[in-house]
Each structure stands twice: as structure tokens, then as C-alpha cells.
N, C-alpha and C positions, 0 to 999 in steps of 0.2 A: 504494500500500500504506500500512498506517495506522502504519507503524513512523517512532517519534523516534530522533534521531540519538545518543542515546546507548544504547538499543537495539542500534543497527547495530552499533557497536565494543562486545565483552564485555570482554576488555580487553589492555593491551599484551603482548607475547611477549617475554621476559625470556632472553636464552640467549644465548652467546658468540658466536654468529653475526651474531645480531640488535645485538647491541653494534659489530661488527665494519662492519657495513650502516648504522648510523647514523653513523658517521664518512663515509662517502658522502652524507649528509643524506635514507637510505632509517630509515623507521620501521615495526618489523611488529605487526600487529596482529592479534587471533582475531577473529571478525567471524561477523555469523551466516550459517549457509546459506545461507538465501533471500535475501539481500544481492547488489545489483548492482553491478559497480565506482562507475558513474558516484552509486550513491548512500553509497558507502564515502569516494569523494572528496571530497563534500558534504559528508561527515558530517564527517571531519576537518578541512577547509575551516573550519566554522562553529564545531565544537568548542573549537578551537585556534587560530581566527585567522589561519590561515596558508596559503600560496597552495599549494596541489597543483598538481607537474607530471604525476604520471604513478604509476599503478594497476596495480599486478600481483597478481594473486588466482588460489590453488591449493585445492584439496582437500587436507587432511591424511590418509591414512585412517590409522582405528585400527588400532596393533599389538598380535601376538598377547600374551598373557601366558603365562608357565609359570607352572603348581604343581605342588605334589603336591595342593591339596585340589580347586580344580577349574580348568578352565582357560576361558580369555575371553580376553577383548581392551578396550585402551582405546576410548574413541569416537569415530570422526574427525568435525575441524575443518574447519570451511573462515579457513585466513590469508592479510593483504593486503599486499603490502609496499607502502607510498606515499612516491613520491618525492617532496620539497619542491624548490619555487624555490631560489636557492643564496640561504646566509645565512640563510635561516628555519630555525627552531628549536622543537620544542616542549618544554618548557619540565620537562613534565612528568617524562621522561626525565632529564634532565641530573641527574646530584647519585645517579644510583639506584645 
């Protein structure tokens, strides 16, 4: 597929959770659909410089909305949580 790796990762997931997962040296990211682990690995690999051990990837789907004026839903994601070697860090997170 002709996708570059910053393509791949849209961008990091910011949430009390996610904060909670990186003190385990897990980082989660929105990543696009058509994304495969083994090239979400790659991607952070090269992006970041930093050694991936291990690739978990879900389907978000969109929830409903209420209104009163009409009702929908948000869009669902596809997120990847990637485990690092211990000790690595990306960099970019820390300080947020």
C-alpha cells in the first residue's frame, strides 16, 4: 500500500487511561482503518526510534449522540496500543 508512516498514526490519544498505560511503557494511538499492526509497528519503530514489542489494535465505534435538534453519532476509530522495549520512551508524550 502506498501509505507513509506518518499517514499511519493520525495522532496520539490523550485521556486518563492512556496516561495510566504509558507508565507501563504502553502508548495509544488513532491510527487509520486500513492500517495493519505489523505496519503501525513500523511506523512507530521509524517514527520515534524506538524498539516495538508488541501491537494491540481495536475498533472504536462511534457513539450515539443526543439532541433535541437532530441526533447522530460520532465516527468510529480504529486505536493501537504499542508496547515499547522497557526503558524506551517517546519523547513526545512526556512533559504533555
Amino acid at each position: 500500500t502506498g501509505m507513509t508512516y506518518d499517514q499511519i498514526l493520525i495522532r496520539p490519544v490523550l485521556s486518563e487511561k492512556s496516561n495510566l498505560l504509558r507508565e507501563e511503557g504502553k502508548y495509544v494511538f488513532k491510527v487509520r482503518p486500513d492500517a495493519s499492526k505489523i505496519q503501525i509497528k513500523e511506523a512507530v519503530a521509524r517514527l520515534f526510534g524506538v524498539k516495538v514489542v508488541d501491537c494491540t489494535v481495536m475498533n472504536v465505534f462511534g457513539k450515539m449522540k443526543r439532541g433535541r435538534t437532530r441526533p447522530g453519532r460520532t465516527s468510529s476509530w480504529k486505536k493501537a496500543i504499542v508496547r515499547l522495549a522497557p526503558g524506551e520512551t517517546i519523547k513526545v508524550f512526556e512533559g504533555v
